[in-house]
N, C-alpha and C positions, 0 to 999 in steps of 0.2 A: 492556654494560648493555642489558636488553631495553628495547623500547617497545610502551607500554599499545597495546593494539589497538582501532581507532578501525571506526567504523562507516562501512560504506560512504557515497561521499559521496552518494548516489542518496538512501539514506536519509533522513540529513543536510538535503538540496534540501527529500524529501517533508516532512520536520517544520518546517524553517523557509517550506513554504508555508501550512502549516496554522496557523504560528504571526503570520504575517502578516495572515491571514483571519480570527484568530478574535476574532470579537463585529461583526467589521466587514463582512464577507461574509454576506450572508444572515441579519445580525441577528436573533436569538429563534428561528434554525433551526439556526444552525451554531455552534459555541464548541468551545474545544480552550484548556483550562486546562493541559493539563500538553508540549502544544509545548514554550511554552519554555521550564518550568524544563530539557523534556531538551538542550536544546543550550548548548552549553558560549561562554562571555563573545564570543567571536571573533564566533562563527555567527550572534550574537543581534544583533550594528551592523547588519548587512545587511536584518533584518528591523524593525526599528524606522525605520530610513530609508524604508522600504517602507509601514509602519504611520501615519507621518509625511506620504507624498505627499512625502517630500524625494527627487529626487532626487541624487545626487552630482555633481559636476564631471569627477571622475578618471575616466579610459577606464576603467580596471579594475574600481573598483569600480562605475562604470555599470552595467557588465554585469553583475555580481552582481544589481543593484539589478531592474535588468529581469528576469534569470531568476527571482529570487524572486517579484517580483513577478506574472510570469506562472501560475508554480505555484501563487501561491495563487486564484489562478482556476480551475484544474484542480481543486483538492485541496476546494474549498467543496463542489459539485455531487458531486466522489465519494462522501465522507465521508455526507455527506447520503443520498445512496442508498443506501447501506452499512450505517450505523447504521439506516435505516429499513427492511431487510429483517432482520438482527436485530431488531429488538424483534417484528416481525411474529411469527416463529416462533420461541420462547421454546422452547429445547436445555438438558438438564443441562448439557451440555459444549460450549463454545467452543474450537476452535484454531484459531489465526490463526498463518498459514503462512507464511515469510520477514517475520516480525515487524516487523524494523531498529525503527523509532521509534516504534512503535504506542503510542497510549497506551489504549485501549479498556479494560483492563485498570482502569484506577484513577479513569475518566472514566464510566464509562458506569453511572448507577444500576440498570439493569435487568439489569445483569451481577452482580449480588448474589446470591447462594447459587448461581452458575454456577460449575461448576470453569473457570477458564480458562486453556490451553496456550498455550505461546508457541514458535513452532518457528522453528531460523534456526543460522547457521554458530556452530560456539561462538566464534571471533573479535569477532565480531557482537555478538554474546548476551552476553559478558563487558562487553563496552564499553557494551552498554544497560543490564547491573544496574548498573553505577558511576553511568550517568547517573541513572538512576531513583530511587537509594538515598533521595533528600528526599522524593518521592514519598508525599503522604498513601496510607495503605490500605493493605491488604492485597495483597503483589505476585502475578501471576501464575503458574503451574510453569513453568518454564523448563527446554526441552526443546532442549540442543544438537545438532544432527543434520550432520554432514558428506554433505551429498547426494548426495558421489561415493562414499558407502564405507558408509554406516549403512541398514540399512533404515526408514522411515518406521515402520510400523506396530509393527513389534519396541520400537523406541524408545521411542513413545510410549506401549507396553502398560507398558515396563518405568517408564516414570516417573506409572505412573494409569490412565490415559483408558480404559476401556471400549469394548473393539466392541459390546456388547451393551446399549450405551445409547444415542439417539438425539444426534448431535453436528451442531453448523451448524461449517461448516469455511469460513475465511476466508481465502482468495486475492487478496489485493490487491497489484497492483503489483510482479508477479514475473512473471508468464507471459511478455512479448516477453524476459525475459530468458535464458529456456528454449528449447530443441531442439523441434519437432516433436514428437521421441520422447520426448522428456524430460517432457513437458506429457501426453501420451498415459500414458505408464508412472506420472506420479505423480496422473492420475486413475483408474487401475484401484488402485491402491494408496490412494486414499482411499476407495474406492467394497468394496475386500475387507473396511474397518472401519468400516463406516457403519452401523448400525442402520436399521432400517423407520422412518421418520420425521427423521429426517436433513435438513439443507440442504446445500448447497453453495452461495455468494457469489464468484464469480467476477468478475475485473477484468481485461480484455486488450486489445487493439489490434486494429482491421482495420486492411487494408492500405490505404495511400496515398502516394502519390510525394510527396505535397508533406512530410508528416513524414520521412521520409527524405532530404530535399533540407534539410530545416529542421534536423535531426539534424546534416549535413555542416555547413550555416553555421553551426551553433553551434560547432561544434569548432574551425573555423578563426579564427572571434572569439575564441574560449578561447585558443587558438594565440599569439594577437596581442597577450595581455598576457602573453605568456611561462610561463604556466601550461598542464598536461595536462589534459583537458575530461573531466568524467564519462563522457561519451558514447563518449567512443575508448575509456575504461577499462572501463565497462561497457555494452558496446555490446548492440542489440536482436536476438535471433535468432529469434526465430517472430513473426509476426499470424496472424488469423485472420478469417474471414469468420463472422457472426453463424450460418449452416447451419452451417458447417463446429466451429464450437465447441458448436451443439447437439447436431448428430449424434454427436459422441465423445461425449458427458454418456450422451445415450440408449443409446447401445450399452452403456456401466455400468449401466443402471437407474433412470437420473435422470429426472424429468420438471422440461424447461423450463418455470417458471410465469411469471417476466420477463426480459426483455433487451431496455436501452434504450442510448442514445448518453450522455453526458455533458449533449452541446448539447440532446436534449431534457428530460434533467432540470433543466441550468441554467434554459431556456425555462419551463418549468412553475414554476419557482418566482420567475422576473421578475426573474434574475440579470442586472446587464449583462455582454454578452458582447463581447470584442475580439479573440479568437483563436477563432473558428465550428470551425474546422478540426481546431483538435488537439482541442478537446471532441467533436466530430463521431464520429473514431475512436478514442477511449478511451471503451468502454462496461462496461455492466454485467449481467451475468445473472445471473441465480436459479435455482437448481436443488431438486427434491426429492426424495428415494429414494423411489420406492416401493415 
């Protein structure tokens, strides 16, 4: 008997931060209605615990209770940047790249007469239309793409998207999970189908010892309730230094217009902050073709 194919649990983390956050974080800035219908009964205790300020007794679900709750401190300040450089620069076409729980798609009014892609392993991809299916709206095209075997842009001609029309392409929360090369190769590849007018929304990591030290203690508390830690399953392979991720944009043709930290968009909007640090290097850049 096969078994339904489940979303990464990274994913998984990001929507139950968001669904933790939303209305409570940065209230009349931030909201995300369709978190939780995507997460399934299990995923949803851990975040209402969280929603509640309960937190549990049990060691194991402690840690649940804290990691979610940390994420939705991360996940306020992203979104928030994110969505606010979309509506900035209003694209026929949206694609948002390694999707997993996104709901942008059925949340966001200013995505209305926007074709919007949604690109991501078809594993992935199968297990978010199941979740979706209640989903008010109109769903997105769903574009399954095997990163190690399918070409990006082949794909995405054959399921619509237009090179010859100006597209904001959405990267959030994928890059430390990518190569060097990997991150390099699938920016020349967004940059051969980008029209004159074009964004790009990029989300990545600079480097820092203490997130790599805070990565290992996570795992080994994960360890500790006899459970495998997302972090060992899908661990981080590239950072980058804010030059270092402009200069590659620009050698495609991009022009940097913003890139900020997390901690100072939380700061700007009078977020409180108790983790400076992971906010600090999770930042966010803007890009534009010209």
């Amino acid at each position: 008997m096969s078994r339904t194919p489940r979303a990464s649990r990274t994913a998984v983390l990001v929507c139950q931060g968001r669904a933790a956050a939303d209305g409570l974080v940065a209230p009349g800035r931030f909201a995300d209605p369709t978190a939780l219908p995507l997460l399934r009964p299990d995923e949803r205790e851990t975040v209402q615990w969280v929603r509640a300020g309960a937190p549990p007794q049990a060691w194991q679900q402690r840690l649940d209770y804290e990691t979610v709750r940390a994420t939705a401190e991360l996940m306020a300040p992203r979104t928030i940047a994110i969505d606010d450089a979309i509506r900035a620069h209003r694209s026929p076409q949206l694609v948002v790249l390694g999707a997993g729980l996104d709901g942008r798609a059925w949340r966001m009014p200013e995505l209305a007469g926007v074709t919007v892609f949604e690109v991501d392993q078809p594993a992935t991809q199968q297990d978010k239309r199941e979740r979706a299916a209640g989903l008010p709206g109109p769903p997105p095209t769903f574009v399954p793409v095997d990163f190690g075997r399918d070409r990006l842009a082949g794909t995405l001609a054959a399921h619509g998207h237009r090179a010859d029309v100006a597209t904001t392409w959405l990267w959030e929360g994928v890059v430390p999970y990518l190569t060097t090369a990997e991150v390099a190769a699938t920016v020349a590849e967004l940059a051969a189908c980008s029209a004159p007018g074009s964004r790009l929304v990029v989300n990545y990591q600079s480097p820092a010892v203490s997130a790599v030290l805070g990565r290992v203690v996570a795992r080994l508390l994960t360890a500790s309730t006899g459970r495998s830690s997302v972090w060992a399953n899908e661990p981080w392979r590239s950072t980058w230094t804010p030059a270092a991720m402009s200069a590659l944009l620009t050698r495609h043709g991009y022009r940097v217009t913003r890139e900020e930290s997390l901690l100072d968009t939380a700061r700007t909007l009078a977020l409180p902050v108790s983790r400076a640090r992971s906010l600090r290097h999770s930042r966010v850049l803007v890009a534009d073709r010209v």
